[in-house]
C-alpha positions in Angstrom: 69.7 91.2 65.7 71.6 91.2 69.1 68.4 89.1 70.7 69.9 86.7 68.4 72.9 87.4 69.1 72.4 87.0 72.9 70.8 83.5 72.2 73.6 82.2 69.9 76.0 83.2 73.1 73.6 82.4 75.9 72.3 78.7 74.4 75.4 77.6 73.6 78.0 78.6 76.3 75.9 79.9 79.5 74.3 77.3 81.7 71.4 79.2 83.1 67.8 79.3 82.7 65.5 76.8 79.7 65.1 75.7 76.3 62.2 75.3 75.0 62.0 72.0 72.6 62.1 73.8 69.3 65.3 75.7 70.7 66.5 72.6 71.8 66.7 70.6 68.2 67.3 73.8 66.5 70.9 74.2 68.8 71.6 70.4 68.4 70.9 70.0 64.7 73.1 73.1 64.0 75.9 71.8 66.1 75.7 68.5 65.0 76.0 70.2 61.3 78.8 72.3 62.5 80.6 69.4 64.0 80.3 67.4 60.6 81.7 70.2 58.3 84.1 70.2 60.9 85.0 66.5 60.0 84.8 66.9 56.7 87.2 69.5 56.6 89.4 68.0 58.7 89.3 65.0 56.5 89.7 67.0 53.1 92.8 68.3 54.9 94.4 65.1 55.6 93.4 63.4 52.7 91.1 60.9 54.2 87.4 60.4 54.0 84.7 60.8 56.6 85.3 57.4 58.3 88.7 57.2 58.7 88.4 60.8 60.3 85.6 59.5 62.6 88.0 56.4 63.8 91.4 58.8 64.1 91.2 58.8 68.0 93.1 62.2 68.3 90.6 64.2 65.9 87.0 62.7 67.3 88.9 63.4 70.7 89.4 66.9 69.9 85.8 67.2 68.6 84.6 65.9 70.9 86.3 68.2 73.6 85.7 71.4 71.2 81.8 70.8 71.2 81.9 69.3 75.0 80.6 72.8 76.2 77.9 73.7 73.4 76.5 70.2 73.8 76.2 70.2 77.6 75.3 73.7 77.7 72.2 72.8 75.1 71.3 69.9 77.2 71.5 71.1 80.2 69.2 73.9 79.3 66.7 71.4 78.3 66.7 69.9 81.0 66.1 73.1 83.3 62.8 73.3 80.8 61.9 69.6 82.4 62.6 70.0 85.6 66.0 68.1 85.6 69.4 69.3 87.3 72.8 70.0 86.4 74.1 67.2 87.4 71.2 64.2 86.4 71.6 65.8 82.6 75.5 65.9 83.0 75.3 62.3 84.6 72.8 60.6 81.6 75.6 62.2 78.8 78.7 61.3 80.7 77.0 56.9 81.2 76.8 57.5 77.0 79.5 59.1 76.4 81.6 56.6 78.1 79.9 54.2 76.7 80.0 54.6 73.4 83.8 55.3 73.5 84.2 51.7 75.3 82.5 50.3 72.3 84.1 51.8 70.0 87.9 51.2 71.7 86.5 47.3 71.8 85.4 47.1 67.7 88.5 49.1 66.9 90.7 46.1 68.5 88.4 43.5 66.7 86.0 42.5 69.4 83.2 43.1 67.2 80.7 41.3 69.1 81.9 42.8 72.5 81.6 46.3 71.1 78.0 45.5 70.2 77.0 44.0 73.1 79.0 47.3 75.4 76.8 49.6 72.4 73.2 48.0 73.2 73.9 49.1 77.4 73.8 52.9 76.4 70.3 52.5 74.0 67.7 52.5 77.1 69.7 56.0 78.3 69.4 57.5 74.6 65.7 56.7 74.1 65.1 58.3 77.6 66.7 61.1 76.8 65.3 61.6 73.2 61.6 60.9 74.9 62.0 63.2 77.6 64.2 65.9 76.5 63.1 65.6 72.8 59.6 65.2 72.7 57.7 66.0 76.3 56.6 69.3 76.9 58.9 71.3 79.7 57.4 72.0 82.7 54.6 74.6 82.8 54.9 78.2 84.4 58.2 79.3 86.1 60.7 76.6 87.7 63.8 76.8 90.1 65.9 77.5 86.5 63.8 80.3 85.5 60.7 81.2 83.7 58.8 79.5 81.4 60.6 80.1 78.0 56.6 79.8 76.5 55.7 82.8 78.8 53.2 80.2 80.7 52.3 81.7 84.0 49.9 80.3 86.6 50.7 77.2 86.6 53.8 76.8 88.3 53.8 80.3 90.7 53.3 78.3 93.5 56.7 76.6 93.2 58.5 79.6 91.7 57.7 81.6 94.7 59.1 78.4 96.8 62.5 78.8 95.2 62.9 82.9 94.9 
C-alpha cells in the first residue's frame, strides 16, 4: 500500500527519476479522467454542459493551471525514461500548449479558418511526442535520471558510471 502510495506522490508531483511507458499512459489516462469529471462537475454546477465549460476561458484556465504540475511532472518523467531533459519535454508542451490556445482564442472570435490553419502547426509536435514518448522503448540500463525503471542493467553502465 504505501509503494503505491509513494508512486501516486512521486509520479505526479516530484520531477525525478523515469517512467516506464505503461506508467506513463496509466498517469495520463487517469488525469485526463480526473480532469474530465472535473469538467463535468464544474458544468453540472453552473448549469452548462461539457462544451460551454470547455470554452469558459476562466474554468479551462484554471484546469489547466490545477493539472499544469501532474502533467509536466508525468511527462517529464517519460522523458527521463528516453533520454530527454527537463527542459526539451517542458519546451515540446509549452510550443502546444501555446498553440492550441492561439487556435482556440482565433475560432472563438470567428476566424474559423485561421484557427484551423494555427491548429495543424502544433500536429507534427503531438505525433512526435505520442511516437516517442508513447510508444518507443526508454532507454536501456541506467541513465543520467536514474535507473532503468525495467531493472535493465548492462546496457547502459557505461554511461551511468559517466554521470555518477
Amino acid at each position: 500500500m504505501a509503494k503505491k502510495n509513494q508512486f501516486l506522490l512521486d509520479g505526479l508531483f516530484g520531477f525525478d527519476g523515469r517512467f516506464r511507458r505503461s506508467e506513463y499512459w496509466i498517469a495520463s489516462i487517469g488525469v485526463g479522467v480526473v480532469r474530465f469529471v472535473i469538467m463535468l462537475a464544474a458544468g453540472a454546477a453552473l448549469g452548462m454542459g461539457i462544451t460551454e465549460v470547455s470554452k469558459t476561458l476562466p474554468l479551462r484556465v484554471g484546469l489547466d493551471l490545477l493539472f499544469l504540475w501532474p502533467s509536466a511532472a508525468i511527462a517529464i518523467k517519460r522523458g527521463h525514461d528516453r533520454n530527454r531533459s527537463a527542459l526539451f519535454t517542458g519546451v515540446m508542451l509549452a510550443i502546444i500548449y501555446v498553440v492550441a490556445e492561439v487556435s482556440t482564442a482565433l475560432t472563438g472570435a470567428g476566424q474559423m479558418v485561421a484557427g484551423g490553419v494555427v491548429a495543424l502547426l502544433m500536429f507534427p509536435v503531438i505525433i512526435y511526442m505520442f511516437i516517442d514518448y508513447g510508444l518507443i522503448d526508454g532507454a536501456k540500463g541506467p541513465n543520467r535520471y536514474g535507473p532503468s525503471p525495467k531493472g535493465h542493467q548492462g546496457v547502459g553502465d557505461e554511461v551511468a558510471k559517466t554521470f555518477d
